[in-house]
N, C-alpha and C positions, 0 to 999 in steps of 0.2 A: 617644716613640720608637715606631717601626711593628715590630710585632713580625713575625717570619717568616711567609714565604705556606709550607706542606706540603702536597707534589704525593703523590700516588698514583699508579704507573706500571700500564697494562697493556699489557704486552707489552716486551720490553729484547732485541730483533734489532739489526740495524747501526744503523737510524732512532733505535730508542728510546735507545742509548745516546752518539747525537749527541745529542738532548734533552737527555738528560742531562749530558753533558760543559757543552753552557753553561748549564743552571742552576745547574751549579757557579761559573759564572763572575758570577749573579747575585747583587744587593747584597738581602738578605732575604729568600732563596729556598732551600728546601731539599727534597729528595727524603728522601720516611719510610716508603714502603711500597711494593713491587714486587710484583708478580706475572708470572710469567715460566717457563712449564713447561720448556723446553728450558733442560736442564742447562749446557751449554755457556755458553748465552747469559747465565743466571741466575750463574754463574760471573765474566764479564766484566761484569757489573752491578753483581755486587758488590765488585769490585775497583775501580771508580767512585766507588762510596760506601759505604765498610763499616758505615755505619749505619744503613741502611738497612735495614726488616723486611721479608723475603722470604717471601712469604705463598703458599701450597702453595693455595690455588683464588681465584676472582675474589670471591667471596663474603665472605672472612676480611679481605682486602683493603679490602673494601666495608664492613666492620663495622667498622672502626678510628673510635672518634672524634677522632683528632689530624690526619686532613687535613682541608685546607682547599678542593680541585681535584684533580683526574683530568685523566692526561691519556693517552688510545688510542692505543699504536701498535701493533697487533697486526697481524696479515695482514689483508688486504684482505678479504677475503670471514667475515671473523669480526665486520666493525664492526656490522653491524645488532643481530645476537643479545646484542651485549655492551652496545650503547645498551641494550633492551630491561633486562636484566640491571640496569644502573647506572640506569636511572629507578625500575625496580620498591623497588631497595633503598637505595637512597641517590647523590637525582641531585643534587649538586656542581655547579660549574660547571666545565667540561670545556672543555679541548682535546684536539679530534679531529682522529687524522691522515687525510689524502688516502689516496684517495678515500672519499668519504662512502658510499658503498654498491657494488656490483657487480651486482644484480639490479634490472634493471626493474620487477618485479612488486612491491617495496618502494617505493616513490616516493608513494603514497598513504599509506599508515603514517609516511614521514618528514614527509611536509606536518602529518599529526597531531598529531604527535611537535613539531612547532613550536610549536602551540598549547600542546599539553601539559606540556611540559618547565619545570618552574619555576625553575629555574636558567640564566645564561646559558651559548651553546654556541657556544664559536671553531671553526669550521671552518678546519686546520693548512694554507694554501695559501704554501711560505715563499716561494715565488719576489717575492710581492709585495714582500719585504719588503730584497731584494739591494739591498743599496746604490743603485749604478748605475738599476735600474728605480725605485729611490724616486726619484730625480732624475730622471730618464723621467718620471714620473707627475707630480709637481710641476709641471714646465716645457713638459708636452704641448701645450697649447691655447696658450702662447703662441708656441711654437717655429711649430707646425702652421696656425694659425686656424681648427681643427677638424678631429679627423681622418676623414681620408676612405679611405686606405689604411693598409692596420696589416700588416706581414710579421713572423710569426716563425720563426726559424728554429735549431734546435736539433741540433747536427751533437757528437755525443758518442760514448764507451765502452758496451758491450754493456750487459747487464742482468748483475747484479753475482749470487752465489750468495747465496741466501738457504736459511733454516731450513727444511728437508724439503723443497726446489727447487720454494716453492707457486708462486713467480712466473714458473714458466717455464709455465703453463695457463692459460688466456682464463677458466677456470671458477671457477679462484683470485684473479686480478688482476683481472678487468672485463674484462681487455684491455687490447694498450700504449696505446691511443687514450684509454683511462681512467685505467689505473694512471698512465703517463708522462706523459700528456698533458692531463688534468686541469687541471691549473700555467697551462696556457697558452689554456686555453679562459675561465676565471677571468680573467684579464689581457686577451682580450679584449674581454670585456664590461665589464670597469672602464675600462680605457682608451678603449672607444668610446663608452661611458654608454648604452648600448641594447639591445637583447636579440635573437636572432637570428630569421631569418626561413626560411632554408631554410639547407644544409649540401649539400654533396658533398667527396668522397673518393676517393680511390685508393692502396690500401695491401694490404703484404704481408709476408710471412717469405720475403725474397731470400738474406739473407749467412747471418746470424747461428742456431747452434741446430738446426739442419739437421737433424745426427745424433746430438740429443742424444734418450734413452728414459729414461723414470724408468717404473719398476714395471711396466716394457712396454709405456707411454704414449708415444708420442712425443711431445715440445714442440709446441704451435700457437702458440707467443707470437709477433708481429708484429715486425719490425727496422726498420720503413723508412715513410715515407707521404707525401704531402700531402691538406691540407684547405682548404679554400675553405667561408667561410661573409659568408651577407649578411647586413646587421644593418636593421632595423625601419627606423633613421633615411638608409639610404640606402648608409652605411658598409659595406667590405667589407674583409675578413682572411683572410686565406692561414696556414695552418703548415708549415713543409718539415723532419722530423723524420727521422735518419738515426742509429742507433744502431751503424754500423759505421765511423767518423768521428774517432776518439780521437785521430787526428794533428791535430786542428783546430787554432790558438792560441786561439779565440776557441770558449765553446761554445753560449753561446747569441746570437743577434743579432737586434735587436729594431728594426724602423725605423716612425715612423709618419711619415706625408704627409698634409699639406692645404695649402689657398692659399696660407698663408705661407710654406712650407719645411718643412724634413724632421727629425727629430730621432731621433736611432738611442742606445742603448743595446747595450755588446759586452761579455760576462759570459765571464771562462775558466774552465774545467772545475776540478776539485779540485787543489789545488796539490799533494797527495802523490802524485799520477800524471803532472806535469811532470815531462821527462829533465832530471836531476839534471846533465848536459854539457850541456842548451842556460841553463845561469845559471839565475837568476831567476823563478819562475813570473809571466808576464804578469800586467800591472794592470788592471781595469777601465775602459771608457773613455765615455765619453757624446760625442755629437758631434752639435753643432744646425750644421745648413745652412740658410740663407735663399734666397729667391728672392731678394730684392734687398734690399741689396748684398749680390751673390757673396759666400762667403767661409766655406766651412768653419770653425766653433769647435770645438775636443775639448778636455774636460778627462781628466783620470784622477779616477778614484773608489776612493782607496785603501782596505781594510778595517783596522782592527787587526789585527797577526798576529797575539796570543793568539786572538782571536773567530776569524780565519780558520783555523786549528790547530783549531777546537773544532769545525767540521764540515766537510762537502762541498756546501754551498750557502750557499757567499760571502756567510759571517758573519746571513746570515735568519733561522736558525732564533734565534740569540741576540736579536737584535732583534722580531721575534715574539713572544718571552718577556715582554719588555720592557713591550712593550703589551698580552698576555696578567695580567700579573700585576695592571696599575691595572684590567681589567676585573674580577680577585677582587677587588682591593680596593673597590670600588662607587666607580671613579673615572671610569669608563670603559663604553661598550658595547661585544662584538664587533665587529673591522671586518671578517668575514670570517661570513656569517650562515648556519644550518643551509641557507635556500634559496638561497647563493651556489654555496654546497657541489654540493646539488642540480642545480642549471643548471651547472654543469661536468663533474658525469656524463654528463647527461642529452648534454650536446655532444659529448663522445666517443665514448658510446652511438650514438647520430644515424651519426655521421662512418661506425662499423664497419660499421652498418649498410648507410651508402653503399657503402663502399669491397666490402663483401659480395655486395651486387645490383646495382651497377651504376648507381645511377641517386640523381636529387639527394632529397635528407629535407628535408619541411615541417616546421620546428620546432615543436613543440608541447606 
């Protein structure tokens, strides 16, 4: 008998306690120690899991020997100091949530931090793992014959409140090109199997946050963008990102193209923000078009409702777990690597950049 995998949380905001919701749904999985300063949120954690030990610094947490994994969901601009932290004192094998960093000037220390880290480290990317885009990803090359064109386009709700409104500050997120966007820089380069070559951009703060001041700060967070990037093998990708969009049925849509035909992937937003008078929240849908013979196919790509009840990314994060856990058990390596992580900043990073100066980023 496989005895239980025991996580160790840092951090339990809106993110950390969808984690949590489906490790509860996990067969051999349990949560035994949190760390979580905000009372509120530590409150809501532990009505999750009342067995959980709720450990007053990261350190006490870090000293438990009944886990087995860690896994980061803290705010963005806390994951470096807290990697640093969790290697010095007991490095686990970890999952880490998105984004991997927010400072540039950190990108040498995590290439390091590769070599150095003796344990392994899943970089938390769930989108890969939405139903829909796993049938996407399976069936790409043969739908496509290779892709040559890749559009994403993600037409969603604002930025949601978070604990001490860190994410309303480029200083705190990376940036939406980072914090949001990350997901989908990630999926480009899986999906096109190549790594980029230049980037440009054009993005802004048009709708969304206007007149929002925290501690007499005004918000600089970003609402709106697109990115064009070209990839090494010839392949090019678009993102068209509009966070003032919530009316969408569909929120993210995904199409690649090549000589065969086209194969699109259409993901809807969280089902508890569907108007409860238009019925049914929408099902996911996958749709391979051929060049020849004509002829549109779509299936639906339904989720389990428990798993889809247990977050806001169409059942991923439970699935994520899934293949997170055979990696503790030495069954498995991360499919999701510290330098995947890495080349997904570093893309959004690029993009701000462009969309900043005006002009296209040599990737490097």
């Amino acid at each position: 008998m496989t005895r239980d995998i025991t996580y160790g949380i840092i951090g339990c905001g809106m993110m950390g306690q969808e984690h949590m919701r489906n490790i509860a749904l996990l067969e051999g999985a349990r949560v035994g120690a949190i760390f979580e300063p905000n009372e509120i949120m530590a409150n809501a954690a532990k009505a999750i899991e009342p067995n959980a030990k709720m450990c007053a610094t990261i350190e006490e947490l870090l000293d438990r020997d009944d886990l087995d994994c860690l896994l980061v969901v803290s705010p963005n601009h806390m994951h470096v100091p807290q990697l640093e932290i969790i290697a010095a004192r007991n490095p686990l094998p970890l999952l880490m949530e998105k984004p991997l960093f927010t400072d540039p000037a950190d990108e040498d220390m995590l290439r390091a931090f590769q070599e150095s880290y003796p344990a392994p480290i899943w970089v938390a990317m769930e989108y890969r793992y939405m139903p829909p885009i796993q049938t996407l990803l399976e069936e790409v090359e043969k739908a496509t014959g290779g892709v040559k064109m890749l559009t994403i386009r993600e037409h969603r709700f604002p930025f949601l409140e978070k604990v001490g409104n860190w994410n309303r500050f480029n200083k705190n997120s990376g940036g939406t090109l980072v914090e949001k966007c990350c997901h989908f820089f990630d999926l480009m380069r899986l999906i096109i199997g190549a790594d980029p070559v230049r980037i440009m951009a054009s993005a802004g703060q048009e709708v969304n946050h206007l007149d929002e001041s925290y501690g007499g700060e005004p918000s600089d967070i970003w609402d709106s963008g697109y990115v064009i990037v070209d990839f090494a093998n010839g392949a090019r990708a678009m993102l068209e990102l509009c966070m003032y969009a919530e009316g969408s049925k569909f929120q993210e849509e995904i199409s690649a193209v090549g000589p065969n035909g086209k194969i699109e992937a259409l993901v809807p937003g969280p089902g508890r923000f569907w108007p409860t008078h238009l019925g049914e929240p929408p099902v996911s849908q996958v749709i391979v078009s051929p060049r020849s013979p004509k002829g549109p196919q779509m299936v639906e790509i339904p989720v389990d409702p428990t798993i889809l009840d247990a977050g806001d990314h169409n059942g991923s994060t439970f699935y994520q777990h899934v293949k997170f856990l055979d990696v503790v058990r030495g069954k498995s390596v991360p499919d999701v690597s510290l330098m995947d992580g890495l080349h997904a900043v570093k893309m959004g990073m690029q993009a701000q950049d462009s969309a900043r100066d005006g002009v296209t980023k040599s990737y490097s």
